[in-house]
C-alpha positions as CSV (number, residue, x, y, z in Angstrom):
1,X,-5.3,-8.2,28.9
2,X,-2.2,-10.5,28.9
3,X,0.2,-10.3,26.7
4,X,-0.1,-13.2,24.4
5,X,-4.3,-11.8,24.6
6,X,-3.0,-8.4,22.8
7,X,-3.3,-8.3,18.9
8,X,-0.4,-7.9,16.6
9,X,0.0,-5.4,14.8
10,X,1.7,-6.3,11.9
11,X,3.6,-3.3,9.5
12,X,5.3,-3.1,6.3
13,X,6.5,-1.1,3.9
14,X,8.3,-0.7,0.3
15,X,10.1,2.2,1.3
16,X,12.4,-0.3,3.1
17,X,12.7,-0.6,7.1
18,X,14.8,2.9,7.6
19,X,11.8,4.7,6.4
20,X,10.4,7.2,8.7
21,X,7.1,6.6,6.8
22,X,7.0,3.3,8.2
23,X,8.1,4.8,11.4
24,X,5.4,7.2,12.1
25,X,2.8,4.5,10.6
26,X,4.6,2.6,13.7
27,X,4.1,5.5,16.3
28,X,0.8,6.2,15.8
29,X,-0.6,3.0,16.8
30,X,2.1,3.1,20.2
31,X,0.0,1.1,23.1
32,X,-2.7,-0.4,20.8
33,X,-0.9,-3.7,21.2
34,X,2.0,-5.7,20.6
35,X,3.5,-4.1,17.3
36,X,5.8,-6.3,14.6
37,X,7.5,-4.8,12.3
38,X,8.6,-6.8,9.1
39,X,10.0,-4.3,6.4
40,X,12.3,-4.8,3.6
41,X,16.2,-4.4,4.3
42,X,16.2,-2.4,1.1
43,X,14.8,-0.4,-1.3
44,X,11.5,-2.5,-2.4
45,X,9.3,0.7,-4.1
46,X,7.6,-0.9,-7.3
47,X,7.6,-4.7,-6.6
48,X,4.0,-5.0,-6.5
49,X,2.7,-8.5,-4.8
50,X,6.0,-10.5,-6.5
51,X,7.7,-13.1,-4.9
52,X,11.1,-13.2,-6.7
53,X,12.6,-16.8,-6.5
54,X,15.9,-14.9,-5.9
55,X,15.2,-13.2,-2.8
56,X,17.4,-15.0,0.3
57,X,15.0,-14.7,3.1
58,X,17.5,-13.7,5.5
59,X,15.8,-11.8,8.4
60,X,17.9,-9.5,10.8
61,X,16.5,-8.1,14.2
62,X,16.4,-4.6,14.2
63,X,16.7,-1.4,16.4
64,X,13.5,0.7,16.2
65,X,14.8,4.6,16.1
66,X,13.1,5.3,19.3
67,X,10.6,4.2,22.2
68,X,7.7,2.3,20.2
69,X,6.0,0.4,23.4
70,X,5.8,-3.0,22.7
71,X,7.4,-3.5,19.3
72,X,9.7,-6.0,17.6
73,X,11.2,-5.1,14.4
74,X,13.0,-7.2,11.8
75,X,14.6,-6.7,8.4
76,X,14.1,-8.8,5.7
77,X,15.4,-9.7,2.3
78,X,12.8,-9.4,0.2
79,X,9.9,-7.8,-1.5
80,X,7.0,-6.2,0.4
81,X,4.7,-9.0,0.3
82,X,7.4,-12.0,1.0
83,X,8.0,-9.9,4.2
84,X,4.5,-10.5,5.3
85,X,4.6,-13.7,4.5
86,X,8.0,-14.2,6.7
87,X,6.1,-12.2,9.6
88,X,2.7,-14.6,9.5
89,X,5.2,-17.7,9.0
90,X,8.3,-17.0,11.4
91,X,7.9,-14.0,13.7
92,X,4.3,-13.5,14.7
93,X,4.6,-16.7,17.6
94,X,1.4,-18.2,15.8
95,X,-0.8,-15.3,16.7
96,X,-2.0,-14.3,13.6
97,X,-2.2,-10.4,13.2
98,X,-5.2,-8.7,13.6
99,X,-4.2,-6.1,11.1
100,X,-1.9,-5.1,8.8
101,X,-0.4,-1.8,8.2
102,X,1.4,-1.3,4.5
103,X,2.9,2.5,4.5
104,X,3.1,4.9,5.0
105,X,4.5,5.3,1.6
106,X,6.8,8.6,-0.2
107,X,3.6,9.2,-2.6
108,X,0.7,8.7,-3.3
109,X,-0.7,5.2,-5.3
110,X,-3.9,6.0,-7.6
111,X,-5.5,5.1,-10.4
112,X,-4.5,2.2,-12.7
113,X,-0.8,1.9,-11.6
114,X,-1.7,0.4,-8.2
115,X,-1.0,-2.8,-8.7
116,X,2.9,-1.7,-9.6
117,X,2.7,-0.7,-5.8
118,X,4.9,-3.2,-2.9
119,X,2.7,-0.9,-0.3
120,X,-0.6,-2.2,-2.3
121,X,0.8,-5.1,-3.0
122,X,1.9,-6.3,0.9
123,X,-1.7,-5.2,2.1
124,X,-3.0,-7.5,-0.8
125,X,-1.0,-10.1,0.3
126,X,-2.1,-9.7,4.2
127,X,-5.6,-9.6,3.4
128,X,-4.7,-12.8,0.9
129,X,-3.9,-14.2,4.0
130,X,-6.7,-13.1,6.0
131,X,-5.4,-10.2,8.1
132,X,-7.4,-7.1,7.2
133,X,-5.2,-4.7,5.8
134,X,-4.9,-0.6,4.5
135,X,-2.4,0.7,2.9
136,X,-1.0,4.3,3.5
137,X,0.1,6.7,0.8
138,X,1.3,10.4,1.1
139,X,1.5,12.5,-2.0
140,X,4.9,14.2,-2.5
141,X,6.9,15.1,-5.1
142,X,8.4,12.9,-7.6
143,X,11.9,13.4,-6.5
144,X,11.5,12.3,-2.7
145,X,9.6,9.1,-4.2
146,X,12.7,7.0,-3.5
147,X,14.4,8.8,-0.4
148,X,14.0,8.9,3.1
149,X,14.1,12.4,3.0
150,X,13.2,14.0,6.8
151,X,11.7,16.9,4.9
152,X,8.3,15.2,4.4
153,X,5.9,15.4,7.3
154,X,4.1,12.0,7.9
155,X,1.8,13.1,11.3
156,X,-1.2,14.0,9.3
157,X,-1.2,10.8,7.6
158,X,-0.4,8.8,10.7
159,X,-3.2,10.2,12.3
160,X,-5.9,8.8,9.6
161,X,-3.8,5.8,9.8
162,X,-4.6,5.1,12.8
163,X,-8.2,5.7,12.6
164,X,-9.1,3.4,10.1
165,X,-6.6,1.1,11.9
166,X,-9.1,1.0,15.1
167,X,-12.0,1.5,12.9
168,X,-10.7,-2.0,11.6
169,X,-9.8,-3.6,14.5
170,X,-13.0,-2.3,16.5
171,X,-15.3,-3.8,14.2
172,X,-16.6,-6.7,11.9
173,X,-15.5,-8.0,8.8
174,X,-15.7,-5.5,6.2
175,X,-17.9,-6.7,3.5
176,X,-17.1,-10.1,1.3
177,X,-16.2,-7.6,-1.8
178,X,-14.0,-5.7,0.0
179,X,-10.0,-6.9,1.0
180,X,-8.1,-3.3,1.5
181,X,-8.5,-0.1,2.5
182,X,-6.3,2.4,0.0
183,X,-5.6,5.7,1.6
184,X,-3.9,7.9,0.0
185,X,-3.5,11.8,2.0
186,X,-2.6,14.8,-0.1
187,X,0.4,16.5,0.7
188,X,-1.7,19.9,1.1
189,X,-3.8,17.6,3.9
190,X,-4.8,19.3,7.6
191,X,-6.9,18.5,10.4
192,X,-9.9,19.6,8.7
193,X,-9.4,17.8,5.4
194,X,-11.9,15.6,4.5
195,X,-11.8,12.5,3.1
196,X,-14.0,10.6,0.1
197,X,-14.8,6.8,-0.7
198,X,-13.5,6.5,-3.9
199,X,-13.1,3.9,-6.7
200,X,-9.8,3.6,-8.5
201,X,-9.7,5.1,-11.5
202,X,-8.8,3.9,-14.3
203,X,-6.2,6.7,-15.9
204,X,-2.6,5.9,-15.2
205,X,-0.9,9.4,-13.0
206,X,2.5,8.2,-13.7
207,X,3.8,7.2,-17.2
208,X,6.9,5.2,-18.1
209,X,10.0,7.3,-19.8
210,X,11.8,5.9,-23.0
211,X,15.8,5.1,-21.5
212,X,18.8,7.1,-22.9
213,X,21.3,5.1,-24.4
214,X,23.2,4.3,-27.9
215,X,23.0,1.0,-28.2
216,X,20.3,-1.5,-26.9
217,X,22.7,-3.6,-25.5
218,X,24.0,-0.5,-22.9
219,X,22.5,-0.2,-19.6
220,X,20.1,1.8,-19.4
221,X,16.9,2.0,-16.8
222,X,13.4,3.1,-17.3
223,X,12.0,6.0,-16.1
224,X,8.8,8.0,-15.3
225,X,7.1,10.9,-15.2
226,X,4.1,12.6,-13.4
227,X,1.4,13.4,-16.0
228,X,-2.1,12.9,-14.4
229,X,-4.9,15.2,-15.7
230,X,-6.9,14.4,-13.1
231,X,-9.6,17.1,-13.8
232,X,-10.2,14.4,-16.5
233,X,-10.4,11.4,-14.0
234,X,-13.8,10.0,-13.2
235,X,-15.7,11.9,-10.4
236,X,-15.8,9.4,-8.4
237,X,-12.2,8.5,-8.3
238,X,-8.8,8.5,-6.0
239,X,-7.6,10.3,-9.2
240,X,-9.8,13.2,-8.5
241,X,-10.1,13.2,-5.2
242,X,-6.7,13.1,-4.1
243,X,-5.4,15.0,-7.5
244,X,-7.8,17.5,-8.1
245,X,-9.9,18.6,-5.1
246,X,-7.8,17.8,-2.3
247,X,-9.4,15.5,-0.4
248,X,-8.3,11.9,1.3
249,X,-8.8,9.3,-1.1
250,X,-10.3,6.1,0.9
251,X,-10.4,3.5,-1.9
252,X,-12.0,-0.1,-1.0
253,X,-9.9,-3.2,-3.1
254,X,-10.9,-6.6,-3.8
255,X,-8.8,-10.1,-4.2
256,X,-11.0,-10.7,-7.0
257,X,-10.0,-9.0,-10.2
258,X,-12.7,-10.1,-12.3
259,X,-14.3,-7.8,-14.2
260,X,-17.5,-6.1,-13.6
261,X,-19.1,-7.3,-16.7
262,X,-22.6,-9.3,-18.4
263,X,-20.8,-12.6,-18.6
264,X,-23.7,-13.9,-20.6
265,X,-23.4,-10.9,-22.9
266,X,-19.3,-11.4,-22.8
267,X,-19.9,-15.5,-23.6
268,X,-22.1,-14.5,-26.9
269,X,-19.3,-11.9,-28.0
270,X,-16.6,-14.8,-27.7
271,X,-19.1,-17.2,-29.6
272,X,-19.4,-15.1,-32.5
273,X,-23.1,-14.7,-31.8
274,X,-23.4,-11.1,-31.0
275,X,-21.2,-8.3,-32.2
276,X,-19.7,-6.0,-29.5
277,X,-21.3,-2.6,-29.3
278,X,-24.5,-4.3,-31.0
């Protein structure tokens, strides 16, 4: 196979493009094909899939920390998702990428917060553009959320990266309903964990902190705060799963986020012609 025959590879992150998350996400795929790499420059953790009219755009080449085969890496400023938009655009020579790689992310991205996620939110924007996409979570503590920190162990979750990566690109379309594959790995995780198809729950795992300040007009940031309960979550769940027994949370997402509801039954509510709960 020549190489203008091999597929991209195409991976991002939030974390920003020093993260060895993104790094080992990188390495595990090493001789699949030709690997991009389009990451933030910075800090990106929490922009969702937003496309800030005040990001520059500026891309920078950059040195990969160590033999990665065939890979070309780039920094860019901007969120998670305009960085895949700058790699389809600009850097992937017209091939389009046969698969997108979001991750792998300092913890994990469950339940109804997911769409505050730039690692959900890139591999919502690939499969937006129709590269078929998973994004990569690994639980950790709170406190390493926004560091680089060397002490968290990524193989595990490189490892399952990579096999729903060739599942991906070994196979069909995955069905019409289904855009990205959400993996999140517990930090407990080991080569005989299992993993569970899941649907995203709807309890919120992290909640938002009230800022400390005097005045409303002094700076002051929001916060957060881990506080899951997932043995409440739905059975079925990445919430419970993930949270409470342990297991790799697999969890299919759709572009479309109507909801699953009797529009006839909604249309007579909204009309005034039958009364909700009736």
């Amino acid at each position: 196979m020549s190489q203008s025959e091999s597929p991209i590879i195409l991976f991002t992150n939030d974390d920003g493009i020093d993260s060895p998350g993104l790094w080992a996400a990188v390495a595990a795929f090493r001789g699949c094909g030709r690997l991009l790499v389009a990451a933030p420059r910075e800090q990106q953790s929490g922009m969702g899939r937003s496309m800030p009219h005040y990001s520059e755009g500026r891309i920078f080449p950059y040195t990969p920390p160590g033999d990665f085969g065939d890979c070309l890496a780039y920094a860019v400023d901007g969120t998670p998702a305009q960085a895949v938009q700058h790699a389809v655009l600009e850097l992937a020579e017209q091939q389009h990428p046969a698969l997108l790689v979001s991750g792998i992310n300092y913890g994990e991205n469950t339940g109804n917060g997911v769409t505050i996620s730039g690692t959900v939110g890139a591999a919502l924007e690939g499969a937006s553009l129709g590269i078929r996409s998973i994004a990569v979570s690994l639980q950790t503590t709170t406190d390493l959320h926004l560091t680089h920190s060397d002490e968290v162990d990524f193989s595990l979750a490189a490892t399952w990266t990579r096999r729903f990566g060739d599942w991906l690109l070994d196979h069909s379309a995955l069905p019409d309903d289904v855009d990205v594959l959400k993996i999140d790995v517990p930090w407990s995780a080991t080569e005989t964990t299992d993993w569970r198809l899941t649907r995203l729950s709807r309890r919120r795992v992290y909640f938002p902190t009230r800022p400390e300040r005097l005045t409303l007009g002094d700076p002051a940031k929001l916060g957060y705060r881990y506080h899951a309960d997932p043995d409440l979550a739905e059975p079925d769940s990445d919430v419970y799963a993930l949270l409470h027994d342990g297991l790799i949370s697999v969890t299919p997402i759709s572009l479309d986020l109507t909801s699953r509801t009797d529009m006839f039954r909604l249309q007579q509510i909204l009309l005034g012609r039958q009364t909700y709960g009736a």
